[in-house]
mmCIF file of the N, C-alpha and C atoms, coordinates in Angstrom:
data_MODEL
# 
_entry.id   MODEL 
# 
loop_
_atom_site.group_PDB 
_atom_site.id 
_atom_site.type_symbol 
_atom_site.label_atom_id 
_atom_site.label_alt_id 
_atom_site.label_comp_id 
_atom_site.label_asym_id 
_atom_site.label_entity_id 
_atom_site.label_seq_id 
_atom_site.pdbx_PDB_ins_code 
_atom_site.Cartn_x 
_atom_site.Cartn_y 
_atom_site.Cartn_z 
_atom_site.occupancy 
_atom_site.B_iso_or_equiv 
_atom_site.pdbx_formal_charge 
_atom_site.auth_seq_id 
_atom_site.auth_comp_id 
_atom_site.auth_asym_id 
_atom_site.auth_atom_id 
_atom_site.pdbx_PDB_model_num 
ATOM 1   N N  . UNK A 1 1  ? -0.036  -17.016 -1.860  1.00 0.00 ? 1  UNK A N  1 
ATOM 2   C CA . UNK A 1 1  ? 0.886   -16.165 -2.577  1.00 0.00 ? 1  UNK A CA 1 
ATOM 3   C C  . UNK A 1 1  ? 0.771   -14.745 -2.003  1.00 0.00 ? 1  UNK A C  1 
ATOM 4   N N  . UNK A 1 2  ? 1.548   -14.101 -1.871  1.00 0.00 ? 2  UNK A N  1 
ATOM 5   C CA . UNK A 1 2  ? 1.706   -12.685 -1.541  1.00 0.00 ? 2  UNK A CA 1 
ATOM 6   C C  . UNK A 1 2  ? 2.334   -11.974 -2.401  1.00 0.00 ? 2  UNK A C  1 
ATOM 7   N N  . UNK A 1 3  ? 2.091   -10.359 -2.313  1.00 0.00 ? 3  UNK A N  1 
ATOM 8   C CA . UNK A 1 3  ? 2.335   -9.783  -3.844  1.00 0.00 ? 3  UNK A CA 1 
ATOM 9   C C  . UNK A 1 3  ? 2.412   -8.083  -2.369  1.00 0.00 ? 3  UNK A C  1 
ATOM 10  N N  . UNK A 1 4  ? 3.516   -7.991  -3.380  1.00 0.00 ? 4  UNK A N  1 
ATOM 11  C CA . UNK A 1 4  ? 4.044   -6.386  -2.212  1.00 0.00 ? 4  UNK A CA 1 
ATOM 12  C C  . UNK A 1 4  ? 3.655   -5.553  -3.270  1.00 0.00 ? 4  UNK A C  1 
ATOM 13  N N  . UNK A 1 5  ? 2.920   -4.046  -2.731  1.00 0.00 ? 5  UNK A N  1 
ATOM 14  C CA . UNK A 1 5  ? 2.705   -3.362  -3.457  1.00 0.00 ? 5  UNK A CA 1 
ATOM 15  C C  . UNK A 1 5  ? 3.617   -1.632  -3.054  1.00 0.00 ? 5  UNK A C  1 
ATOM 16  N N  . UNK A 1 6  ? 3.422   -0.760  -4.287  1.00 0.00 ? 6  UNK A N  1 
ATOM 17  C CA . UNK A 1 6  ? 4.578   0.755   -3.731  1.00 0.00 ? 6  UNK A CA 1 
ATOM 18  C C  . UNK A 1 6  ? 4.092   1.218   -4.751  1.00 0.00 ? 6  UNK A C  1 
ATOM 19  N N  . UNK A 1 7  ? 4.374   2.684   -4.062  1.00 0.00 ? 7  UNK A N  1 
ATOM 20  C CA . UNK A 1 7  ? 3.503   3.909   -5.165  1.00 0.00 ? 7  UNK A CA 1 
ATOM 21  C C  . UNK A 1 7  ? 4.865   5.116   -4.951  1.00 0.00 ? 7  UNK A C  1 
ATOM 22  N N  . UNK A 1 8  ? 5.194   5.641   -6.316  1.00 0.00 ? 8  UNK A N  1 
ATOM 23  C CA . UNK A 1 8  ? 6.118   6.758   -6.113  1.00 0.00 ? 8  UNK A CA 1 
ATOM 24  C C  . UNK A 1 8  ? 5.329   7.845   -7.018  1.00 0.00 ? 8  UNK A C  1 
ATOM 25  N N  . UNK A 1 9  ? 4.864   9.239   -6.768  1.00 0.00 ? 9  UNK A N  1 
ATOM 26  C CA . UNK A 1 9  ? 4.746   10.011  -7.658  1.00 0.00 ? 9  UNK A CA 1 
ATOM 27  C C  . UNK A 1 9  ? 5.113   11.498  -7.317  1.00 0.00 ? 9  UNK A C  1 
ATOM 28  N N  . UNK A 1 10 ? 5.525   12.094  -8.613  1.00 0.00 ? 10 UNK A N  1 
ATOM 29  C CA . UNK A 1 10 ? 6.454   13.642  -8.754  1.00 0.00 ? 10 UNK A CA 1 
ATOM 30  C C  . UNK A 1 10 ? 6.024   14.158  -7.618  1.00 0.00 ? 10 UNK A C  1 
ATOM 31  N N  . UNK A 1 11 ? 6.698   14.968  -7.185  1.00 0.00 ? 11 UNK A N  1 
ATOM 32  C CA . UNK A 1 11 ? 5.970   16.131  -6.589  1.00 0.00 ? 11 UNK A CA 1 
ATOM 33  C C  . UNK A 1 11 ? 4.921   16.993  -7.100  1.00 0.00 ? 11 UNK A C  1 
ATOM 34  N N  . UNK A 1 12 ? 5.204   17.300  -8.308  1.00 0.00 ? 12 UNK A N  1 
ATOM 35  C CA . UNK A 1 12 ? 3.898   17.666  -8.805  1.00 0.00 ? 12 UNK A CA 1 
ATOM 36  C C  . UNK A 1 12 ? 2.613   17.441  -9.816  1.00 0.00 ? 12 UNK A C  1 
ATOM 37  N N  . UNK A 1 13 ? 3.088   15.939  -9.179  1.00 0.00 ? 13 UNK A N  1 
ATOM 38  C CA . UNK A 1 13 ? 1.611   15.514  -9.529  1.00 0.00 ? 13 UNK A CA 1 
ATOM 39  C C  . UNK A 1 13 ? 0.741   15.069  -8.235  1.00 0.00 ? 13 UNK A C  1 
ATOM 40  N N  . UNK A 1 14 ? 1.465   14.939  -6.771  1.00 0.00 ? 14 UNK A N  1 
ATOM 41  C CA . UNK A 1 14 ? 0.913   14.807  -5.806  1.00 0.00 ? 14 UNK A CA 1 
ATOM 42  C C  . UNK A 1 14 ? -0.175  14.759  -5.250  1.00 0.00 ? 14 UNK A C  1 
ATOM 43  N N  . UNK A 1 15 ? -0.924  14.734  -4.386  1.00 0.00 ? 15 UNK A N  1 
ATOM 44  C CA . UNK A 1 15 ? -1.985  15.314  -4.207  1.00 0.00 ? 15 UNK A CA 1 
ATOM 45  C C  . UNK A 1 15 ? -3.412  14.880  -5.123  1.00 0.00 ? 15 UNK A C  1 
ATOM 46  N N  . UNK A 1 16 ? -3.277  14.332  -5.918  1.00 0.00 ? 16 UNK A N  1 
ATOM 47  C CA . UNK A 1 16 ? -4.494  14.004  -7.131  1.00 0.00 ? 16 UNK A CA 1 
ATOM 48  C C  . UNK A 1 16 ? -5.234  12.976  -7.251  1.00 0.00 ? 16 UNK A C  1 
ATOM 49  N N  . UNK A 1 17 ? -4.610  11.585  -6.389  1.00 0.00 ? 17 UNK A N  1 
ATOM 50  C CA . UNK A 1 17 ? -5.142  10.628  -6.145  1.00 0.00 ? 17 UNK A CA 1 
ATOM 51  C C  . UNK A 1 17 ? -4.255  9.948   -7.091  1.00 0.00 ? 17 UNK A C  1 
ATOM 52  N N  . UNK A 1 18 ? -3.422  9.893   -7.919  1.00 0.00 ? 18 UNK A N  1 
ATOM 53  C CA . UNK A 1 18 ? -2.866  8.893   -8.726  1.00 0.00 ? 18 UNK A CA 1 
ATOM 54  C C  . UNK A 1 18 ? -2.428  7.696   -8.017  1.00 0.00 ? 18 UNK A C  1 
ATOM 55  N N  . UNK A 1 19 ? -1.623  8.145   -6.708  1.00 0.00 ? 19 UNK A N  1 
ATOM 56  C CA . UNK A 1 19 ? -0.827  7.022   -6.012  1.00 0.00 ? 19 UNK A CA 1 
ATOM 57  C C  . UNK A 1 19 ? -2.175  5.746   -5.944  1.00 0.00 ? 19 UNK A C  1 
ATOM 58  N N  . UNK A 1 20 ? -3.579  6.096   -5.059  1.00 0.00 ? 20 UNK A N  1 
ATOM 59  C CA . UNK A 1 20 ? -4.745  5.546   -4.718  1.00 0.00 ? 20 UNK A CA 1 
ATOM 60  C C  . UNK A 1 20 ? -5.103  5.078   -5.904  1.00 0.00 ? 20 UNK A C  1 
ATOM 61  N N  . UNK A 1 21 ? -5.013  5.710   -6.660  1.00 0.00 ? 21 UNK A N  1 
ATOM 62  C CA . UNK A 1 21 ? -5.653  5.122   -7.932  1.00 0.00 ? 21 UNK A CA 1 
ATOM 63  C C  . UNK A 1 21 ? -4.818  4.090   -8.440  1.00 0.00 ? 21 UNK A C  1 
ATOM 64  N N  . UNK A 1 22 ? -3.982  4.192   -8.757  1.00 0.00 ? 22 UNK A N  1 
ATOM 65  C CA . UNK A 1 22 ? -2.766  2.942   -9.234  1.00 0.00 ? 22 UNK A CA 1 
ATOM 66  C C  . UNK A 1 22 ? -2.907  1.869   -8.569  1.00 0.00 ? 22 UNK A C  1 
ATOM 67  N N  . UNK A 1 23 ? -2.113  2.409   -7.031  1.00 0.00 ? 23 UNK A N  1 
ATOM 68  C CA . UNK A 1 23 ? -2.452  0.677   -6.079  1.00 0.00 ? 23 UNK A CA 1 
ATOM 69  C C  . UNK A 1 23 ? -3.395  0.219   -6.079  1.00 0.00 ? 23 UNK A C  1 
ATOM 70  N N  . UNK A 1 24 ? -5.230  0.687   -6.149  1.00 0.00 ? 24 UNK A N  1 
ATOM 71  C CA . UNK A 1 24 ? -5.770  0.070   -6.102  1.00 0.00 ? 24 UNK A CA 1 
ATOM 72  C C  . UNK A 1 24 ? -6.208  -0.667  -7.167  1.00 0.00 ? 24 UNK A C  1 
ATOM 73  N N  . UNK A 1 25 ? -5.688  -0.055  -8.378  1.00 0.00 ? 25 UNK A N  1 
ATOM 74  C CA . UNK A 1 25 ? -5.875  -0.920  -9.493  1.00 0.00 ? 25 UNK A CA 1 
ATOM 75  C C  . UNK A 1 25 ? -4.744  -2.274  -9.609  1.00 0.00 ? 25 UNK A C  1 
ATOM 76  N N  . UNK A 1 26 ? -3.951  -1.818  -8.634  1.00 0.00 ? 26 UNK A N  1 
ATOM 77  C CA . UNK A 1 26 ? -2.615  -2.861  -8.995  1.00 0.00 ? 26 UNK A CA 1 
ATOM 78  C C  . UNK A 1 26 ? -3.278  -4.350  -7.424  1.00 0.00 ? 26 UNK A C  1 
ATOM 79  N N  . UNK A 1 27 ? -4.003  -3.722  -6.852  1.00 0.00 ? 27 UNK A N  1 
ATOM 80  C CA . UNK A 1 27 ? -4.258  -4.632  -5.348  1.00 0.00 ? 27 UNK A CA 1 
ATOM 81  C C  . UNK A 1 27 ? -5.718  -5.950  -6.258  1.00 0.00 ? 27 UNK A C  1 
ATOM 82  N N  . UNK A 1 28 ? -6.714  -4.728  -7.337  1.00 0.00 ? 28 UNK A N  1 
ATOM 83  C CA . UNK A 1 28 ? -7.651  -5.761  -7.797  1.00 0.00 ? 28 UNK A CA 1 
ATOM 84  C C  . UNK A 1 28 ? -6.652  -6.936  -8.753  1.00 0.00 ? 28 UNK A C  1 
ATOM 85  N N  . UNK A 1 29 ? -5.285  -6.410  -10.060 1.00 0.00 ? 29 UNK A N  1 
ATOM 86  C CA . UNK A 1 29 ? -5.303  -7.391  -10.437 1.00 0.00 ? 29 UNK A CA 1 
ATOM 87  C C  . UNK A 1 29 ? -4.821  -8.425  -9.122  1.00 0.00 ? 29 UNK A C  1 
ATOM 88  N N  . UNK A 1 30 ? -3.951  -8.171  -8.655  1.00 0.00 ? 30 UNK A N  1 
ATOM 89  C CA . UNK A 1 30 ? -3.604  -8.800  -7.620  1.00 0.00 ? 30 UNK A CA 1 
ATOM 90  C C  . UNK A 1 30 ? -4.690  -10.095 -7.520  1.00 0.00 ? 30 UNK A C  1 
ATOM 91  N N  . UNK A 1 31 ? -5.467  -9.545  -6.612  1.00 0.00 ? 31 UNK A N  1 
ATOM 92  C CA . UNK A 1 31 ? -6.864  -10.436 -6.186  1.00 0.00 ? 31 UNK A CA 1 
ATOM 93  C C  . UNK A 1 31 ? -7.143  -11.048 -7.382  1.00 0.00 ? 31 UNK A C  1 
ATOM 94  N N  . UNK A 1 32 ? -7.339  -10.368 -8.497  1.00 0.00 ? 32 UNK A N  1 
ATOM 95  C CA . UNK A 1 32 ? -7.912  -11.298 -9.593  1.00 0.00 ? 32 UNK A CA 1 
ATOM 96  C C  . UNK A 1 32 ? -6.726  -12.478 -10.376 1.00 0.00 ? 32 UNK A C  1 
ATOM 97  N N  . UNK A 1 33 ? -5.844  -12.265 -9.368  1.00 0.00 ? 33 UNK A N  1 
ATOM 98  C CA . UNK A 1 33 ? -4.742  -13.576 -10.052 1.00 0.00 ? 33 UNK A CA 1 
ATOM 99  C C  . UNK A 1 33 ? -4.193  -13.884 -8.387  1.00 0.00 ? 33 UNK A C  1 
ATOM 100 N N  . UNK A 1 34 ? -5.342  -14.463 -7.472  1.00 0.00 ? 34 UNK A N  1 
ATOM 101 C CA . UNK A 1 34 ? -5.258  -15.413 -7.041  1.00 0.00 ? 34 UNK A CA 1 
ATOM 102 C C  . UNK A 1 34 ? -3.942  -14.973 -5.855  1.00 0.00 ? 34 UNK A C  1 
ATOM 103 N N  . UNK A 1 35 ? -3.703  -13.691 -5.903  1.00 0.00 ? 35 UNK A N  1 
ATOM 104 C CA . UNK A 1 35 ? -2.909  -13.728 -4.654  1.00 0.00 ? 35 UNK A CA 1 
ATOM 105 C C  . UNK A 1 35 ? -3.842  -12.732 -2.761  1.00 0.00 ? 35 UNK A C  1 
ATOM 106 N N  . UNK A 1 36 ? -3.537  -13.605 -2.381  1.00 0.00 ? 36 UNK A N  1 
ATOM 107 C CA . UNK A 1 36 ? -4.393  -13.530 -0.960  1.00 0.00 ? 36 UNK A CA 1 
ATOM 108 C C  . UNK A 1 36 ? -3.536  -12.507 0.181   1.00 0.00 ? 36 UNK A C  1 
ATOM 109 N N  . UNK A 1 37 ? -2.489  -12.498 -0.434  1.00 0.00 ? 37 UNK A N  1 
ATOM 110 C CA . UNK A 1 37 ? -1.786  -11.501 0.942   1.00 0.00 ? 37 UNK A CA 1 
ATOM 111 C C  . UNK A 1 37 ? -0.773  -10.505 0.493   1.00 0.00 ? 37 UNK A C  1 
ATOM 112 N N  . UNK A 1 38 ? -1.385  -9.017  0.311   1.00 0.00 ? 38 UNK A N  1 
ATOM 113 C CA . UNK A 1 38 ? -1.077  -7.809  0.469   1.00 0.00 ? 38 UNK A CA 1 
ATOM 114 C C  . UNK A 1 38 ? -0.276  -6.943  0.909   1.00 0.00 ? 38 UNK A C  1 
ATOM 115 N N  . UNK A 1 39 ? 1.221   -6.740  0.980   1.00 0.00 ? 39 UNK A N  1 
ATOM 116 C CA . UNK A 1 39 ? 1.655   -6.009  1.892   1.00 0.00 ? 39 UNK A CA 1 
ATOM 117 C C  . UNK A 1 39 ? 1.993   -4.471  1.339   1.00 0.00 ? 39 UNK A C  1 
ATOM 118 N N  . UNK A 1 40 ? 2.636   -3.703  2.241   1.00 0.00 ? 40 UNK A N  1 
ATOM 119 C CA . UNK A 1 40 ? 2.743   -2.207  1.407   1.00 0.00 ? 40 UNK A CA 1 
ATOM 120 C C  . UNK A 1 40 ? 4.088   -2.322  3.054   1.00 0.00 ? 40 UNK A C  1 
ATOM 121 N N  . UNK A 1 41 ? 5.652   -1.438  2.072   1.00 0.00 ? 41 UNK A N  1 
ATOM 122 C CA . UNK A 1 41 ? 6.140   -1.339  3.507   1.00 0.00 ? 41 UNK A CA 1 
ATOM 123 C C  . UNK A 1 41 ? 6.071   0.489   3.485   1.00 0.00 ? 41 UNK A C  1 
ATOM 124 N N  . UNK A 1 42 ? 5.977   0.931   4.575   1.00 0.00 ? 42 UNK A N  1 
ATOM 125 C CA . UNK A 1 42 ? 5.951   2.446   4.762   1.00 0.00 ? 42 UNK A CA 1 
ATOM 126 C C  . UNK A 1 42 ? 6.187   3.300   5.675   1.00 0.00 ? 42 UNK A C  1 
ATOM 127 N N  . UNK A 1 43 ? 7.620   4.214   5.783   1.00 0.00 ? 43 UNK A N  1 
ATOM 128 C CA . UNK A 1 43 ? 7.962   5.227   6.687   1.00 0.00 ? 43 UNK A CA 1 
ATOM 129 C C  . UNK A 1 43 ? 6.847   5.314   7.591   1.00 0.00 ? 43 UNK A C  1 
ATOM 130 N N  . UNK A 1 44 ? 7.107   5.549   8.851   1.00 0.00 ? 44 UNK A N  1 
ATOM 131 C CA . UNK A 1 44 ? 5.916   6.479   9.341   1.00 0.00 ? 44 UNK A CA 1 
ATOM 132 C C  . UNK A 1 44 ? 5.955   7.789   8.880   1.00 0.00 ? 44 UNK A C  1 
ATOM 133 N N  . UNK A 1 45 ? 6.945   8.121   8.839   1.00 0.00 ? 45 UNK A N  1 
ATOM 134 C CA . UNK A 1 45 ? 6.972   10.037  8.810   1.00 0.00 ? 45 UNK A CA 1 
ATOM 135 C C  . UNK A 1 45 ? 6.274   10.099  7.709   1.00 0.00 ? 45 UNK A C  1 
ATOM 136 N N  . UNK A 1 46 ? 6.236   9.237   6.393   1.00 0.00 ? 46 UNK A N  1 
ATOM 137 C CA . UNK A 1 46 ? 5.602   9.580   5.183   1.00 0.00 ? 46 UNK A CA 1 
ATOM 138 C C  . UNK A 1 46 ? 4.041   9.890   4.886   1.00 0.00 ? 46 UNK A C  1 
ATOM 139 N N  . UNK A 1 47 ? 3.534   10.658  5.846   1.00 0.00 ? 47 UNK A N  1 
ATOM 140 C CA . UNK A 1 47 ? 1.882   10.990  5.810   1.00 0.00 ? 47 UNK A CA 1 
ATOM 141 C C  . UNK A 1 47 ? 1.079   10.844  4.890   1.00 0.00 ? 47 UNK A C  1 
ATOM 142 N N  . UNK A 1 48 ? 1.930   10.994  3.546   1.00 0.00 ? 48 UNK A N  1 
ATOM 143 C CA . UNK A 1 48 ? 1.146   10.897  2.603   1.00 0.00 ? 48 UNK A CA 1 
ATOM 144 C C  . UNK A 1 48 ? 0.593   9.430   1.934   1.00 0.00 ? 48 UNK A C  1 
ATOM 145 N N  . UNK A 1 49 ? 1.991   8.421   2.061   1.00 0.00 ? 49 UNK A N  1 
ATOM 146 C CA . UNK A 1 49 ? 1.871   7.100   1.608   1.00 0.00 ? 49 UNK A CA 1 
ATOM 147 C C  . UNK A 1 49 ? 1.080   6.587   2.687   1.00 0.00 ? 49 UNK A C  1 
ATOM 148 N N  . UNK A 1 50 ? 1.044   7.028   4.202   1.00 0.00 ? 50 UNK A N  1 
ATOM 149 C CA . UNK A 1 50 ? 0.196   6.563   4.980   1.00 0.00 ? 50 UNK A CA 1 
ATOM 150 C C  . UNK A 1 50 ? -1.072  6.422   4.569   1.00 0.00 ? 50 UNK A C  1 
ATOM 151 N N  . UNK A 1 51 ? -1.553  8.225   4.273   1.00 0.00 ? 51 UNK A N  1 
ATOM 152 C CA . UNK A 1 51 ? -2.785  8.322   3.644   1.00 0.00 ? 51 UNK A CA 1 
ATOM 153 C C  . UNK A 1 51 ? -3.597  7.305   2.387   1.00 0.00 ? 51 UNK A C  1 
ATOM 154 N N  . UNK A 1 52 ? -2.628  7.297   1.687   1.00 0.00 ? 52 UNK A N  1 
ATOM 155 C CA . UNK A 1 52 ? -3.465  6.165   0.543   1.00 0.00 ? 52 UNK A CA 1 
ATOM 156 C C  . UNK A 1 52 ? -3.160  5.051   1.420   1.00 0.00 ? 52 UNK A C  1 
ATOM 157 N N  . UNK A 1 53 ? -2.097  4.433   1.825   1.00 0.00 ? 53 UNK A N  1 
ATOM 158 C CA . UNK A 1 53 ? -2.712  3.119   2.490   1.00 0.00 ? 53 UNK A CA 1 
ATOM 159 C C  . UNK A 1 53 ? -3.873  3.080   2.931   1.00 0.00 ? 53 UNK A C  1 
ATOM 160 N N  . UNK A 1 54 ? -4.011  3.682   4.145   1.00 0.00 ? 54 UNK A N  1 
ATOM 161 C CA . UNK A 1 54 ? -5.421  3.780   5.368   1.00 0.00 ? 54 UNK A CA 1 
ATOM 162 C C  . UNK A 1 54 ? -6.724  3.729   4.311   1.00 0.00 ? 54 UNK A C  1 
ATOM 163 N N  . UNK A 1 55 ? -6.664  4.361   3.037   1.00 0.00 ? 55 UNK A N  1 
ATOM 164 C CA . UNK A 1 55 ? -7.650  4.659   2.043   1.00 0.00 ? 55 UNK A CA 1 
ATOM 165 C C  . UNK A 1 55 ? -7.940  3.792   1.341   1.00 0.00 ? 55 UNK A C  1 
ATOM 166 N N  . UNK A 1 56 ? -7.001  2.476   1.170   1.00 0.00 ? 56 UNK A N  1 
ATOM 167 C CA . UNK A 1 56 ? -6.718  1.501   0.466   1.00 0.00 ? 56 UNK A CA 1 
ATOM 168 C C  . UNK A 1 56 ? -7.222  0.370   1.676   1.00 0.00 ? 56 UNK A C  1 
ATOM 169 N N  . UNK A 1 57 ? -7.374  0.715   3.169   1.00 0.00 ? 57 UNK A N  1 
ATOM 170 C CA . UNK A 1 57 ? -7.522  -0.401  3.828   1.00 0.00 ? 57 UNK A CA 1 
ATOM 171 C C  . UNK A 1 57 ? -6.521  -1.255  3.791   1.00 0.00 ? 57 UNK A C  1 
ATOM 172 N N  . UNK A 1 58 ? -5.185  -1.106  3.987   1.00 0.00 ? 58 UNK A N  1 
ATOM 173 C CA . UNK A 1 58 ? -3.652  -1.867  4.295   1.00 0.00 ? 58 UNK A CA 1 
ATOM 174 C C  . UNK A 1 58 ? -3.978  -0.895  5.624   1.00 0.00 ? 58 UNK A C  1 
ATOM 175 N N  . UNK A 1 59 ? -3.522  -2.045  6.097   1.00 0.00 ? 59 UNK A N  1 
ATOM 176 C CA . UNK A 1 59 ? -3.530  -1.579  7.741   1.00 0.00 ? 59 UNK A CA 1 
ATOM 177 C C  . UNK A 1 59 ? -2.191  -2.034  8.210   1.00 0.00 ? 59 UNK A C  1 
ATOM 178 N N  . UNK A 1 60 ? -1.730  -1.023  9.632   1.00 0.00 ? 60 UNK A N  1 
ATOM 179 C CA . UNK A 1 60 ? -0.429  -1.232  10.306  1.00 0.00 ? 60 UNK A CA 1 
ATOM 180 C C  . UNK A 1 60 ? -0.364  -2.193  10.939  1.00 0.00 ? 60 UNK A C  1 
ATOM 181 N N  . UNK A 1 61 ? 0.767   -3.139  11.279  1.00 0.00 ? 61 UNK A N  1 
ATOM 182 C CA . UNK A 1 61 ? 1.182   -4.380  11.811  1.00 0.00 ? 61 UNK A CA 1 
ATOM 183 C C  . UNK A 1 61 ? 1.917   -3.869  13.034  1.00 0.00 ? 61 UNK A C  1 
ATOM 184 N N  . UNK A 1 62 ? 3.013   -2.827  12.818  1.00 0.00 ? 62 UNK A N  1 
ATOM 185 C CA . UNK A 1 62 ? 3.993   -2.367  14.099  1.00 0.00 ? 62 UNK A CA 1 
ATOM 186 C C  . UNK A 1 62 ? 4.932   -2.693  13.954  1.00 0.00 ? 62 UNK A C  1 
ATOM 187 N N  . UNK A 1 63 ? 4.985   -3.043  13.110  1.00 0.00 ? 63 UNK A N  1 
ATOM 188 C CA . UNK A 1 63 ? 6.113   -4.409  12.595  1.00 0.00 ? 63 UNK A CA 1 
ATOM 189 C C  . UNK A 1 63 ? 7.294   -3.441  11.491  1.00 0.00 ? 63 UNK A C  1 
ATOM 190 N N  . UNK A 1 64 ? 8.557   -2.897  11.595  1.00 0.00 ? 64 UNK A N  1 
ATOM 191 C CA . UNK A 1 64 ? 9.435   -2.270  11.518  1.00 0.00 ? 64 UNK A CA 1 
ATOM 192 C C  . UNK A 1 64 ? 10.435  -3.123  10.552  1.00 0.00 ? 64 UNK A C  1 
ATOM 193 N N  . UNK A 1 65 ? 11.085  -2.362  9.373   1.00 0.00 ? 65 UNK A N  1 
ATOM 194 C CA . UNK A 1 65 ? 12.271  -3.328  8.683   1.00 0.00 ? 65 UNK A CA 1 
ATOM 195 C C  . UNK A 1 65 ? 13.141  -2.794  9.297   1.00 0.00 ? 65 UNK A C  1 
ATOM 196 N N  . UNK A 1 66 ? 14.254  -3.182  8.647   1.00 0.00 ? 66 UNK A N  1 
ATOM 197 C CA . UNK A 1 66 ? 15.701  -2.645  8.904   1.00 0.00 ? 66 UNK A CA 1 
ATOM 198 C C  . UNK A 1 66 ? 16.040  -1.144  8.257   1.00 0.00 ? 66 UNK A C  1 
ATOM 199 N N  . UNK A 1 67 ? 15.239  -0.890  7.497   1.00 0.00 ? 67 UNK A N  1 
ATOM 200 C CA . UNK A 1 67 ? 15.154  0.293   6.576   1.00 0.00 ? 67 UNK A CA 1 
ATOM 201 C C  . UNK A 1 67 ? 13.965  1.565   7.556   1.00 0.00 ? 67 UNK A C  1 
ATOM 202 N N  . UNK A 1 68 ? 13.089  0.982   8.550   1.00 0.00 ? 68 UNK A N  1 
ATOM 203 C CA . UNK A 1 68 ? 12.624  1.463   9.073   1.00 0.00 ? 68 UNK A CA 1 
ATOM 204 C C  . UNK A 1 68 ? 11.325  1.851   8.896   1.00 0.00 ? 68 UNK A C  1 
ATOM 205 N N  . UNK A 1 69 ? 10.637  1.083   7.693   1.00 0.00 ? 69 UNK A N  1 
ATOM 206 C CA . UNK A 1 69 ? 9.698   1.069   7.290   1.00 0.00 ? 69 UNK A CA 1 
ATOM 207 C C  . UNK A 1 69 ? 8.751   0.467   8.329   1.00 0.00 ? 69 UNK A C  1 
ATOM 208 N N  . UNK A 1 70 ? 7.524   0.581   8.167   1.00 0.00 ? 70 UNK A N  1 
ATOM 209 C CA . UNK A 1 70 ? 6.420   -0.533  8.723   1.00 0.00 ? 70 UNK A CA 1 
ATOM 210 C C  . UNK A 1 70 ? 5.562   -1.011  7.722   1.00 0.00 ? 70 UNK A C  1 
ATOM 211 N N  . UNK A 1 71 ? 5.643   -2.344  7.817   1.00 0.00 ? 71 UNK A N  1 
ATOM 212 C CA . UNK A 1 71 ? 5.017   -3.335  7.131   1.00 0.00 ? 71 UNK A CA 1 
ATOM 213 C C  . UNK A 1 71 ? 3.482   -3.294  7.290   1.00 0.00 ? 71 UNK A C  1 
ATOM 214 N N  . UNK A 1 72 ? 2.948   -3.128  6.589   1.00 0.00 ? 72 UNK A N  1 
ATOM 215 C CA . UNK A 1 72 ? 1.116   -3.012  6.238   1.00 0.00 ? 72 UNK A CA 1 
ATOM 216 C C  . UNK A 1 72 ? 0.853   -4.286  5.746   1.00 0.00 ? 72 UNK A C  1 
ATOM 217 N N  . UNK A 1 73 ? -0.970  -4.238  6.133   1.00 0.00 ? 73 UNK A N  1 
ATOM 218 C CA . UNK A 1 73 ? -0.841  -5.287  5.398   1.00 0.00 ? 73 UNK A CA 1 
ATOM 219 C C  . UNK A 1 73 ? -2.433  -5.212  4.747   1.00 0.00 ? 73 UNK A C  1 
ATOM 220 N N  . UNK A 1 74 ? -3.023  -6.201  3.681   1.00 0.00 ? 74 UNK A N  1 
ATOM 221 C CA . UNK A 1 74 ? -4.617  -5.819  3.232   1.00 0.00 ? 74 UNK A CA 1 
ATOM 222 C C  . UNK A 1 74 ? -5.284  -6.848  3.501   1.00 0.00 ? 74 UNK A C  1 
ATOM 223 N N  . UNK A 1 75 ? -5.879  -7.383  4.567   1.00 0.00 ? 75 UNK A N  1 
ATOM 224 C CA . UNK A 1 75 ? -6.475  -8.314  5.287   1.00 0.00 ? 75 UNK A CA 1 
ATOM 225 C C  . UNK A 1 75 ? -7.716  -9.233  4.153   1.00 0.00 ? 75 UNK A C  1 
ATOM 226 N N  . UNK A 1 76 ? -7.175  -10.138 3.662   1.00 0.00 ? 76 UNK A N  1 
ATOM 227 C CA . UNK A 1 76 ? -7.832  -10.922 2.674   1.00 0.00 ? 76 UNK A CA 1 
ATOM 228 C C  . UNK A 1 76 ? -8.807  -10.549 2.108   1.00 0.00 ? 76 UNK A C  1 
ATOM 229 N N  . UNK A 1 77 ? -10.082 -10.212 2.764   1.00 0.00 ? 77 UNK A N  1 
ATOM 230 C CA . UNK A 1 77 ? -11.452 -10.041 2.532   1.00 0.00 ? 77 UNK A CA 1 
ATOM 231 C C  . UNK A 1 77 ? -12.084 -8.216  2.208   1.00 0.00 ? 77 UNK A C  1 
ATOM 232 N N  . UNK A 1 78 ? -10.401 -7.404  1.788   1.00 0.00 ? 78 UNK A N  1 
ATOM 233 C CA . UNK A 1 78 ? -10.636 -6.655  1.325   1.00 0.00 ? 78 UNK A CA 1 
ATOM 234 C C  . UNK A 1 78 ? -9.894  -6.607  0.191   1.00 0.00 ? 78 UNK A C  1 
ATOM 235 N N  . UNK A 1 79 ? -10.037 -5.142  -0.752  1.00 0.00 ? 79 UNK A N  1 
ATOM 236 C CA . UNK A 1 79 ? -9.540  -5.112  -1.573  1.00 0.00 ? 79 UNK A CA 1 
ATOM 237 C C  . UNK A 1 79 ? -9.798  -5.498  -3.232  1.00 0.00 ? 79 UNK A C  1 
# 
């Protein structure tokens, strides 16, 4: 099973860790209901959603939508 994860927050609440904090609470239930594959899709230009990924351990694939995103992903044995 795979389970896509996304973080949106204000501008000013930015910066605080909420985004990190959320997904990773949203990546354990995840894991704890049995789903094994992780994705996050994400702009490059977006530095910031980069940032909590990389922090989160979703790592880049290279792998591009039509929207122009790149597809991440959280390699089973984390998370």
């Amino acid at each position: 099973m795979t389970g896509d994860v996304a973080w949106v927050v204000g501008r000013s609440h930015q910066g605080r860790g909420y985004a990190t904090e959320a997904a990773a609470a949203m990546i354990a239930w995840l894991r704890d209901h049995d789903v094994q594959s992780v994705t996050a899709s994400i702009h490059p230009d977006n530095r910031a959603s980069t940032r909590v990924a990389s922090h989160l351990g979703v790592e880049p694939t290279g792998v591009l939508d039509d929207d122009g995103e790149e597809t991440r992903t959280l390699p089973a044995d984390r998370g």
